[in-house]
C-alpha positions as CSV (number, residue, x, y, z in Angstrom):
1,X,32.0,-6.4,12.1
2,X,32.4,-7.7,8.7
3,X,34.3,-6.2,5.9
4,X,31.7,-6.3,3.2
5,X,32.2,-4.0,-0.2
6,X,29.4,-1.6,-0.1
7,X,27.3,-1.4,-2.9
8,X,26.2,2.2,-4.2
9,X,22.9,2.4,-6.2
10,X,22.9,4.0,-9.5
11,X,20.1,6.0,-9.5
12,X,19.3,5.6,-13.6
13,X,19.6,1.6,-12.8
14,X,17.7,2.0,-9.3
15,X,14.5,3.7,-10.9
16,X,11.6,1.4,-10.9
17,X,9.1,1.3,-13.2
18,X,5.4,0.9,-12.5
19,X,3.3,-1.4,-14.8
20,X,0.9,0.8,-16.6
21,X,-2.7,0.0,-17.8
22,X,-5.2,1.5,-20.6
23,X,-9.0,2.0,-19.7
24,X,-11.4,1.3,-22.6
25,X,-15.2,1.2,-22.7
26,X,-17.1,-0.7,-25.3
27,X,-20.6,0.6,-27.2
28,X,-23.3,-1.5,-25.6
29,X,-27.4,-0.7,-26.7
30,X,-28.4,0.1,-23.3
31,X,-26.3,3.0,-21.9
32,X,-27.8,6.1,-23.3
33,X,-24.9,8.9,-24.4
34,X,-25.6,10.9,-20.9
35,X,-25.3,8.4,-18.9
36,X,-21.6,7.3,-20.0
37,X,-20.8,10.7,-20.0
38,X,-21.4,11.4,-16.6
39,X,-20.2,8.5,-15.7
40,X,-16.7,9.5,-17.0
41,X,-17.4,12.9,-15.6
42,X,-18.0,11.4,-12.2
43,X,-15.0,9.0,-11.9
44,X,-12.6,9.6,-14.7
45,X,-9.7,12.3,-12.9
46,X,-9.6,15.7,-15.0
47,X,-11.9,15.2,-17.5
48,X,-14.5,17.7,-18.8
49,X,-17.3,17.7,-20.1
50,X,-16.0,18.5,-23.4
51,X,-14.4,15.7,-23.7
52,X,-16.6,13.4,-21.6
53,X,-18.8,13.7,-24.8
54,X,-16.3,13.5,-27.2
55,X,-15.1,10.1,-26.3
56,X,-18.7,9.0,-25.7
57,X,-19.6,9.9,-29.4
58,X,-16.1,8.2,-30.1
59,X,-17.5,4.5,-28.4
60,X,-20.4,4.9,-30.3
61,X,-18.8,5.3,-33.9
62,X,-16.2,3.3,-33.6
63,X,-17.4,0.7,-30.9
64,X,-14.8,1.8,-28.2
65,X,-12.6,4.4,-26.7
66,X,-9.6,4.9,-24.6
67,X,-11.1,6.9,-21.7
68,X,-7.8,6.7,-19.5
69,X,-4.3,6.0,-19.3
70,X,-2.0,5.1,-16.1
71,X,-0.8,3.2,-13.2
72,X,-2.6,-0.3,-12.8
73,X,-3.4,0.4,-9.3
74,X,-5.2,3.3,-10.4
75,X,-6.8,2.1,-13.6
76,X,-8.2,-1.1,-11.6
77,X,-10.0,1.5,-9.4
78,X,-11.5,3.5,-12.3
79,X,-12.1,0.5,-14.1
80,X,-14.2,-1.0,-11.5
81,X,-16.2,2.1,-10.6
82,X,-17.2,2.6,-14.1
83,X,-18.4,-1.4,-14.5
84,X,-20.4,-0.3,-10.8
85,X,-22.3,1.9,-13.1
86,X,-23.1,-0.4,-15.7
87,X,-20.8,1.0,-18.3
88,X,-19.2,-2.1,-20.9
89,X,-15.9,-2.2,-20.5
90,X,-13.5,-4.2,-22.2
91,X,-10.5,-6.2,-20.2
92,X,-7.8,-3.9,-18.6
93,X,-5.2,-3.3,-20.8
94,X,-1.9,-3.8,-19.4
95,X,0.9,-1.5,-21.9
């Protein structure tokens, strides 16, 4: 057996950060206010109706809205499902 030092992790050096991603959907003239609401309804974890609307009034004032915040993994999924339902989405944002 060899003599080798052993090496103990510090756990505050150890912890691993996950890369994390913004989700934002563009105004586009052919998605009608109900239809990107549900769609954020549908795929979008934990939001309500409430604000389902809320951010769609938001994309159409202001031309876009931050609809999610997270892991990348996750973000990719979400991000995908809402181009499946013809939503305009701009480019992941990686923060």
């Amino acid at each position: 057996m060899l003599n080798s030092p052993i090496k103990v992790l510090d756990h505050k050096k150890a912890k691993t950060t996950y890369p994390e991603a913004r989700i934002i959907v563009l105004d586009d003239s052919f998605n009608t206010f109900q239809h990107v609401a549900n769609s954020l309804l549908t795929i979008i974890p934990g939001m309500n109706e409430e604000k389902a609307w809320q951010l769609t009034i938001k994309v159409d004032k202001t031309g876009c809205a931050e609809v999610w915040r997270g892991n990348l993994e996750q973000a990719e999924l979400y991000h995908e499902q809402l181009i499946s339902q013809g939503l305009t989405m701009a480019p992941i944002e990686k923060i």
